[in-house]
Backbone as JSON, one array per atom type, in Angstrom:
{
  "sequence": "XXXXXXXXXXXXXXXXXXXXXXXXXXXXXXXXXXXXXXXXXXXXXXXXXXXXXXXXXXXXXXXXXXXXXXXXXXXXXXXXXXXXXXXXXXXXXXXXXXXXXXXXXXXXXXXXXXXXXXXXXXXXXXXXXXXXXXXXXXXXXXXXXXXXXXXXXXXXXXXXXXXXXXXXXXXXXXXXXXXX",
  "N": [[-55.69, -156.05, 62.52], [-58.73, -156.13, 63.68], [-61.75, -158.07, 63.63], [-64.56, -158.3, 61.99], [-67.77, -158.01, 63.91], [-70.7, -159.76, 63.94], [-74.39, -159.6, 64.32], [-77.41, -161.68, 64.28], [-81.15, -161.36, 64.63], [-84.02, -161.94, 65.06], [-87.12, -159.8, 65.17], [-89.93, -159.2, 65.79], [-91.35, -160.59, 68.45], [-88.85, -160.78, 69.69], [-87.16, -158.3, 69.72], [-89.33, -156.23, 69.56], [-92.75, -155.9, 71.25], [-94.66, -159.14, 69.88], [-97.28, -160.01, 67.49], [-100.55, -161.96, 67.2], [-102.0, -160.75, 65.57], [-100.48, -159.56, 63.92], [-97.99, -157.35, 63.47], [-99.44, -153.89, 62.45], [-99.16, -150.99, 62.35], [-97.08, -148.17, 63.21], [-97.58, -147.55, 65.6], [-98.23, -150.01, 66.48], [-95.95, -150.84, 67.17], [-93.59, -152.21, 69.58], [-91.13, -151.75, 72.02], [-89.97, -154.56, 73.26], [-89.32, -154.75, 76.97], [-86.11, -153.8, 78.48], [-84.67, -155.01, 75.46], [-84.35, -152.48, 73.89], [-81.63, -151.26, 75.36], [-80.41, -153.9, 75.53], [-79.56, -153.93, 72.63], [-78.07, -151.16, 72.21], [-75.95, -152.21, 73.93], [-74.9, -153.86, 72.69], [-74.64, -152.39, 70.04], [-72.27, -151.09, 71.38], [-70.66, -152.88, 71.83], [-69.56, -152.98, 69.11], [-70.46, -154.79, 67.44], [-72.35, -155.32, 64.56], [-75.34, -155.23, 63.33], [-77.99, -157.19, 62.52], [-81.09, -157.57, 61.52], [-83.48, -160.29, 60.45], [-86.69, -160.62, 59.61], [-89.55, -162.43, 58.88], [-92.57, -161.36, 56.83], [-95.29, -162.13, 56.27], [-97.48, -160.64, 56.66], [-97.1, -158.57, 54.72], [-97.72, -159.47, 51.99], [-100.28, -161.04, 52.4], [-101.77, -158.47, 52.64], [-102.42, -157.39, 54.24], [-100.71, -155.69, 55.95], [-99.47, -152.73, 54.62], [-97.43, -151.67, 52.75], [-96.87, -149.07, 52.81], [-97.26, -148.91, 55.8], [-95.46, -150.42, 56.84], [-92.85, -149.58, 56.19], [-92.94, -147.59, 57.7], [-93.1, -148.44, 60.67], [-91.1, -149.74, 60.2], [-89.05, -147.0, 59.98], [-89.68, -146.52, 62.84], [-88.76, -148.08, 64.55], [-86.35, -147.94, 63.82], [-85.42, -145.32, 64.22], [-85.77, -145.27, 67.18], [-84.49, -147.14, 68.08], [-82.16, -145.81, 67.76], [-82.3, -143.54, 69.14], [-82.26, -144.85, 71.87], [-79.32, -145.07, 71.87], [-78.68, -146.82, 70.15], [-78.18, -149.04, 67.02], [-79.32, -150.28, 64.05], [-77.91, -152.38, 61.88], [-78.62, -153.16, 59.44], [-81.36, -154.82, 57.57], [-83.55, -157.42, 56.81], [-85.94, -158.95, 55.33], [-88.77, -161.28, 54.59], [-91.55, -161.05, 52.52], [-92.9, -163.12, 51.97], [-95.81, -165.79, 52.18], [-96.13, -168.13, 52.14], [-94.84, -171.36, 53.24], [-92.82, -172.41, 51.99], [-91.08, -171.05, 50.39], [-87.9, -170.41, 50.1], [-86.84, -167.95, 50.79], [-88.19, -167.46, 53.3], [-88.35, -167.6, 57.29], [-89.05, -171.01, 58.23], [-86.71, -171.81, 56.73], [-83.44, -171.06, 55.34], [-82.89, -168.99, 53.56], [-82.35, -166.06, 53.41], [-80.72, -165.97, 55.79], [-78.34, -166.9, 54.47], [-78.44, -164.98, 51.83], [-77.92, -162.85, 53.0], [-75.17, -163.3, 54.26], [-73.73, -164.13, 52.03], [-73.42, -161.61, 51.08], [-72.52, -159.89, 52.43], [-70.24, -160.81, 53.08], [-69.92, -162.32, 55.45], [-69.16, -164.92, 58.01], [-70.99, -167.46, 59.18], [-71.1, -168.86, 60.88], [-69.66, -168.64, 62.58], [-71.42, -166.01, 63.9], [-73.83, -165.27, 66.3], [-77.44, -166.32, 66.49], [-80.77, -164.9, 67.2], [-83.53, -165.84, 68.34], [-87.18, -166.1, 68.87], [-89.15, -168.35, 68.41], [-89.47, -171.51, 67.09], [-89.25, -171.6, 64.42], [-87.27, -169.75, 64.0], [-84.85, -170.42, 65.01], [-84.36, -173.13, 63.55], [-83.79, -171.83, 61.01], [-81.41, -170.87, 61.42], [-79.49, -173.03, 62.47], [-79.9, -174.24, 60.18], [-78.49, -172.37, 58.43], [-75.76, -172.66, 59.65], [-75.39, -170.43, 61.33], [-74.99, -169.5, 65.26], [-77.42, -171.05, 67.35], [-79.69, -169.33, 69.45], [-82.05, -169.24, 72.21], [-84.67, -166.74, 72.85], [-87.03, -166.2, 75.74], [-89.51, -164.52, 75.71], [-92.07, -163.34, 73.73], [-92.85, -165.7, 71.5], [-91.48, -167.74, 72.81], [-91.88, -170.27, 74.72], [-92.68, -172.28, 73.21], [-90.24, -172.93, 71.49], [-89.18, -174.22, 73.74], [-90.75, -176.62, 74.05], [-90.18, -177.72, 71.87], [-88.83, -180.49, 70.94], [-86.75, -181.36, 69.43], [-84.83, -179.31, 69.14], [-82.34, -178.09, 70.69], [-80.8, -175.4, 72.38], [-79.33, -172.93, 73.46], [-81.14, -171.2, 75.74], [-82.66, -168.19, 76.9], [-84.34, -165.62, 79.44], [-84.59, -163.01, 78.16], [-83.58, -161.01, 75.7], [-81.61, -158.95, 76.6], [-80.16, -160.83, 78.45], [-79.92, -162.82, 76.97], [-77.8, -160.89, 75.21], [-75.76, -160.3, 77.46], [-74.51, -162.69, 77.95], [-73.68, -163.51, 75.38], [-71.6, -161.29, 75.08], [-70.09, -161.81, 77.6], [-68.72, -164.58, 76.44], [-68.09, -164.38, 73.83], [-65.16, -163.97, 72.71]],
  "CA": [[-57.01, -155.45, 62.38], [-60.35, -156.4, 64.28], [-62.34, -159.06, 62.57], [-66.31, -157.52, 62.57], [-68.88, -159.09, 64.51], [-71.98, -159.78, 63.47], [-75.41, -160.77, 65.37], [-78.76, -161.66, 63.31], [-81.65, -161.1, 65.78], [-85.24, -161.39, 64.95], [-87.84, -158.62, 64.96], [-91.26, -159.62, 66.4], [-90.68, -161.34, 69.85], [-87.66, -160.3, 70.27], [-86.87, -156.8, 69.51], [-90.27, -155.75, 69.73], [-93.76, -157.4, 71.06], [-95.59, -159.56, 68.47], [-99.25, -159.96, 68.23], [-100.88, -163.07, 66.98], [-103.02, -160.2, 64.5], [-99.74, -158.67, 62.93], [-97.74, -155.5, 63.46], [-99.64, -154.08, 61.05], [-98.77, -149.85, 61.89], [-96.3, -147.83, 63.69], [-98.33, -147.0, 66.85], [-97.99, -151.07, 67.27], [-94.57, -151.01, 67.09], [-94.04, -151.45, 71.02], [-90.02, -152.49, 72.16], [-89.99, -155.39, 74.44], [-88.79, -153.95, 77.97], [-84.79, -154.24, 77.96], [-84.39, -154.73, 74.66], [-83.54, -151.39, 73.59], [-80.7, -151.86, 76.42], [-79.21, -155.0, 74.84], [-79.38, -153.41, 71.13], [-76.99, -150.35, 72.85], [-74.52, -152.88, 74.54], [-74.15, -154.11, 71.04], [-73.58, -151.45, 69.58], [-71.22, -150.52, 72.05], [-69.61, -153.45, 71.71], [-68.8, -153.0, 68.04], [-71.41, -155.43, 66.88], [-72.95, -155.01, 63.2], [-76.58, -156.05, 63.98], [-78.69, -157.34, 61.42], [-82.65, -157.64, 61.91], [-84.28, -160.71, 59.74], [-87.75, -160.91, 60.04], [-90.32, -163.23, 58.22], [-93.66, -160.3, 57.11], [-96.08, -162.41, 55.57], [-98.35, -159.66, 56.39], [-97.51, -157.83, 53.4], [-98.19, -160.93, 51.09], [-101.58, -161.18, 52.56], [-102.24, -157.46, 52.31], [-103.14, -157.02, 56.1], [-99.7, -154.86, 55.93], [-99.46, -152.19, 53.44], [-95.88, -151.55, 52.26], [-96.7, -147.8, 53.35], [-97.56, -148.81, 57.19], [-94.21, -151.38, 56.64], [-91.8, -148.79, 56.05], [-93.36, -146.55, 58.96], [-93.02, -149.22, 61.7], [-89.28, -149.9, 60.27], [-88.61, -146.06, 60.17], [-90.12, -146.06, 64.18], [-87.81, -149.2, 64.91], [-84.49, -147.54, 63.8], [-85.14, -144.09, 65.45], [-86.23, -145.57, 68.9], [-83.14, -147.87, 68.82], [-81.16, -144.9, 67.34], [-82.58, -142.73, 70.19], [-81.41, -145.49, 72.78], [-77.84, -144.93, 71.38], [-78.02, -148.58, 69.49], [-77.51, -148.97, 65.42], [-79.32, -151.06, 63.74], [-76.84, -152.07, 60.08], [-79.13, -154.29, 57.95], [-82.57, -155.25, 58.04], [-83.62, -157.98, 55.97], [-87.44, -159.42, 55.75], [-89.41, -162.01, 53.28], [-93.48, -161.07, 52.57], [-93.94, -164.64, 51.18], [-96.57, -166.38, 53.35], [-95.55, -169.75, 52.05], [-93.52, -171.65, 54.09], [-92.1, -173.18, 51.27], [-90.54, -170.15, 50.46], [-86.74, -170.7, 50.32], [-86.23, -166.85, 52.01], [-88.88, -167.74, 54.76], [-87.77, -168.99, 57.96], [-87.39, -171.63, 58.64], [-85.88, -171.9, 55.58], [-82.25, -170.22, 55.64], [-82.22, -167.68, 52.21], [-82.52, -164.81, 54.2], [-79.4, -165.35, 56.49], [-77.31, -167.18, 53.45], [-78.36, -164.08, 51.08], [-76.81, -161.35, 53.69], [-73.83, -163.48, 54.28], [-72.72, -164.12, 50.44], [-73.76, -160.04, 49.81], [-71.76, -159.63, 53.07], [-69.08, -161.73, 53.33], [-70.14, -162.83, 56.57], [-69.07, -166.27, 58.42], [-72.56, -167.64, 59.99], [-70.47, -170.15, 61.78], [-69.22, -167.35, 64.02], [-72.48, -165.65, 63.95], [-74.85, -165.11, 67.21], [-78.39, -165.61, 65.63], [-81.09, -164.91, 68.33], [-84.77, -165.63, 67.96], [-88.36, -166.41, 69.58], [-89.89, -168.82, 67.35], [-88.65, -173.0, 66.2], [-88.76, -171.65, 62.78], [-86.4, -168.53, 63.78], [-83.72, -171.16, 65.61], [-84.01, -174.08, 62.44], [-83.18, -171.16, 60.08], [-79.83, -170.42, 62.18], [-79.11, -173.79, 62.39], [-79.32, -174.6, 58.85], [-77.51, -171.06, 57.92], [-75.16, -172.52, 60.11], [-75.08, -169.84, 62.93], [-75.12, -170.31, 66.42], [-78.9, -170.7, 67.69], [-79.76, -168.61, 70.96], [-83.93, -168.75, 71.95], [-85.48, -166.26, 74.25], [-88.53, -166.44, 76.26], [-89.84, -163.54, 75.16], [-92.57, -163.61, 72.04], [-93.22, -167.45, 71.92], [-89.81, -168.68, 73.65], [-91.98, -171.25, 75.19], [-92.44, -172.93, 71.82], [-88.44, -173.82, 71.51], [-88.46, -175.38, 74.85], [-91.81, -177.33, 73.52], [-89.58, -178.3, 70.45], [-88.01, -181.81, 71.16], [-85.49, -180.93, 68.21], [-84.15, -177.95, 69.56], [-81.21, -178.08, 72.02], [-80.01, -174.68, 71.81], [-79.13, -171.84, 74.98], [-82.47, -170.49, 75.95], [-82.7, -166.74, 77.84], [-85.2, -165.05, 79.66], [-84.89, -162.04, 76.76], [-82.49, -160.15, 74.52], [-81.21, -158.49, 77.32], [-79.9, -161.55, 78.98], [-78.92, -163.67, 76.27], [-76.31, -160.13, 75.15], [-75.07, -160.24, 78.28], [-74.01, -164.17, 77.77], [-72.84, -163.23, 74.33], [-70.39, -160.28, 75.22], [-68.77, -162.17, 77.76], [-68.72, -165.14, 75.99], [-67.81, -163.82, 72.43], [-63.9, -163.78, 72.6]],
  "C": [[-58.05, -156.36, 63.03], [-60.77, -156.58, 63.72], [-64.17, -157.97, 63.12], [-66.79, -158.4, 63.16], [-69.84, -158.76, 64.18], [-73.06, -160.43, 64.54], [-76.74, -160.61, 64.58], [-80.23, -161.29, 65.12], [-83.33, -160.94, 64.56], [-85.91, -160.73, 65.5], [-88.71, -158.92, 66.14], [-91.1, -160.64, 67.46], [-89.25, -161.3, 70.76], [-86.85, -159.12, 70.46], [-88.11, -156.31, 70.67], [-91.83, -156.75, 70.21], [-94.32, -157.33, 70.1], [-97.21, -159.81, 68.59], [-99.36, -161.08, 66.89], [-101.87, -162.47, 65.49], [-101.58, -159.29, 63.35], [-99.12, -157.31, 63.6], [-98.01, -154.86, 62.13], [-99.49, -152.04, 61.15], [-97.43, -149.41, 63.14], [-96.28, -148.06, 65.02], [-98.33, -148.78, 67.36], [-97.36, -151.51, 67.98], [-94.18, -151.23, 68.56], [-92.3, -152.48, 71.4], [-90.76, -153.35, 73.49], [-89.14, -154.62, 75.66], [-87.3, -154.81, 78.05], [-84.2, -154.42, 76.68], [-83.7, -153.9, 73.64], [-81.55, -151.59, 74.27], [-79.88, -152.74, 75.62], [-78.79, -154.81, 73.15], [-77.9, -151.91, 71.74], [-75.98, -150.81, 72.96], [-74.01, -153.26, 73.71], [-73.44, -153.52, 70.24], [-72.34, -151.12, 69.92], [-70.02, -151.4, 71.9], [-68.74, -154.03, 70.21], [-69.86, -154.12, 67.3], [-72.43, -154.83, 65.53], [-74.43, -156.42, 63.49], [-77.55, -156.04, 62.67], [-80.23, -158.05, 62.04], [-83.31, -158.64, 60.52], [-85.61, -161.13, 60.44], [-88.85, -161.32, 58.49], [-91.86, -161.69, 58.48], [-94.56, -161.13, 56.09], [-96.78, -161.45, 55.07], [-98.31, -158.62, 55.41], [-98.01, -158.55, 52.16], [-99.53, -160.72, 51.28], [-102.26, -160.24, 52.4], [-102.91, -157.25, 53.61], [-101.94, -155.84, 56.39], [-99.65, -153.91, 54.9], [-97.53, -151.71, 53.31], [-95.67, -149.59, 53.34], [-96.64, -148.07, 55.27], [-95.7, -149.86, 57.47], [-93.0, -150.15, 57.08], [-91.92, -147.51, 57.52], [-93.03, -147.11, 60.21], [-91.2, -149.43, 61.62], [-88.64, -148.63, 60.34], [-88.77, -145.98, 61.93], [-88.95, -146.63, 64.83], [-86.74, -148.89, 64.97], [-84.39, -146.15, 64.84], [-85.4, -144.76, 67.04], [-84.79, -146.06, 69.05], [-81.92, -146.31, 69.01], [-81.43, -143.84, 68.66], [-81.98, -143.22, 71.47], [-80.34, -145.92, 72.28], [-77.21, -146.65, 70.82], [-78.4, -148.24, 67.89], [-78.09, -150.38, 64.74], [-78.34, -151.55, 62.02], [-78.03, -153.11, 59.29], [-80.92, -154.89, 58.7], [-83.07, -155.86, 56.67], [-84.93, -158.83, 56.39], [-87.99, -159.78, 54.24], [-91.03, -161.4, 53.79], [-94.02, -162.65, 52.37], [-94.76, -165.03, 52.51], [-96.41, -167.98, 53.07], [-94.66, -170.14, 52.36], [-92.71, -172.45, 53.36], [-90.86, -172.4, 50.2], [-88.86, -169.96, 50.14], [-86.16, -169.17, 51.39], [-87.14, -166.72, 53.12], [-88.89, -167.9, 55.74], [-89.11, -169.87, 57.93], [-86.63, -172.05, 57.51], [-84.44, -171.1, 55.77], [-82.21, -169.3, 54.39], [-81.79, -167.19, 53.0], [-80.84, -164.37, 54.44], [-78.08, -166.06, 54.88], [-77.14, -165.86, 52.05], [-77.62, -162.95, 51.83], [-75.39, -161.91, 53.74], [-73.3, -163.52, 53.35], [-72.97, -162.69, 50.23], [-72.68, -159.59, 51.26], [-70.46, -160.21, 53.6], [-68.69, -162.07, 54.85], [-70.05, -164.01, 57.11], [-70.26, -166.55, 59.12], [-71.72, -168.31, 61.0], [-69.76, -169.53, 62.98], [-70.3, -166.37, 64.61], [-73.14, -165.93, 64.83], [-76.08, -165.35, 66.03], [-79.44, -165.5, 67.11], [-82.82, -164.74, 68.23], [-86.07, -166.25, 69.38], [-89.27, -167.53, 69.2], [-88.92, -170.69, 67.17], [-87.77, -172.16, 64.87], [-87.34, -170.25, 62.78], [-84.69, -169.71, 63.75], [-83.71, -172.24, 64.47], [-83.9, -173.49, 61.09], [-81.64, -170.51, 60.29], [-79.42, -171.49, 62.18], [-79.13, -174.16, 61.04], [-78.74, -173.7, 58.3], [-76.07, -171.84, 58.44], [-74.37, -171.47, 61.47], [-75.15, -170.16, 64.6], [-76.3, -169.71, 67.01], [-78.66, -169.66, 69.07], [-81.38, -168.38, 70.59], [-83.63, -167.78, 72.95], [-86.53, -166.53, 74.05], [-89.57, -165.84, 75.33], [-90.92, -163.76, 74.16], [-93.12, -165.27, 72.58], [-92.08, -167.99, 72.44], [-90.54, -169.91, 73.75], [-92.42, -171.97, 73.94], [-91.39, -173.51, 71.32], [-88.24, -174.34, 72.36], [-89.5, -176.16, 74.35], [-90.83, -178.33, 72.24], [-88.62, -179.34, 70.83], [-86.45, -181.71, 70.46], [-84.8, -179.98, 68.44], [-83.79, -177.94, 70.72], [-80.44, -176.92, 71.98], [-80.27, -173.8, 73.59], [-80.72, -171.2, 74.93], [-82.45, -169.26, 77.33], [-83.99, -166.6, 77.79], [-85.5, -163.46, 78.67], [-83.44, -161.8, 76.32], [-81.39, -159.8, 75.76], [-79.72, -159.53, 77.8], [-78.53, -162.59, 78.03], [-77.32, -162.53, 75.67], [-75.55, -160.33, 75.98], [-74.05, -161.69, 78.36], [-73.14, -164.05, 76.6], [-71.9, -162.26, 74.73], [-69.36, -161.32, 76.02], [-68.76, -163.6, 77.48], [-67.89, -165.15, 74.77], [-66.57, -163.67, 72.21], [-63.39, -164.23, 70.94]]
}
């Protein structure tokens, strides 16, 4: 039997673009170009794709839970429309970075893997952000930045030696044939 594969992948910079004011409704919601594309090849390639994303903005109340659920309903049909699947979507409101399910903190990805019996240590994780890539590294998954979003912020990061892509797109394409 065929072991599953898994790939974590943050939201905001990398899925979709982020804005420095919040995705705070649907109509924000806006995929990064390619993206869609490398969410497909995933699928295609049997990949169980899990979406953690850090939403302060409901904490702070700049998000309303109702505009929340509208932007994540837009997110699954668009992918679902470009014949990709998202399986799990997992997101903290806290705005404190002290947070334990925050990044860069690791809950997040250690709460899907013990509820999923998921190895991180085999695990793609794939973010835009320090704090996305020092929550994969202490999960134990294997980092991957893109540009994309703030990319240039992980090459800025002295501490962070990890594969860096020009987007989603790019870095799948490294993961598939890579991924044996």
């Amino acid at each position: 039997m065929k072991e599953q594969k898994y790939i974590i992948l943050d939201r905001d910079g990398v899925i979709n673009y982020d804005s420095n004011d919040y995705i705070k409704s649907a109509d924000e919601w806006i995929p990064i170009p390619r993206s869609l594309d490398a969410i497909k090849i995933l699928t295609e390639n049997d990949y169980f794709i899990i979406v953690i994303s850090n939403q302060a903005g409901i904490k702070k109340k700049i998000i309303t839970y109702k505009n929340f659920i509208e932007i994540y309903n837009k997110m699954v049909n668009v992918i679902h429309n470009h014949a990709g699947n998202i399986g799990l979507f997992s997101y903290c409101p806290d705005s404190n970075n002290k947070s334990y399910n925050r990044k860069p903190n690791p809950g997040m990805f250690l709460d899907v893997a013990e509820r999923m019996k998921i190895n991180l240590s085999s695990t793609y994780s794939i973010g835009d952000t320090p704090r996305d890539l020092f929550a994969s590294i202490e999960s134990g998954c294997i980092p991957i930045g893109v540009r994309t979003g703030n990319g240039q912020q992980i090459e800025k990061e002295k501490k962070l030696k990890v594969l860096m892509f020009d987007d989603l797109l790019d870095a799948v394409e490294y993961i598939i044939k890579n991924d044996k």
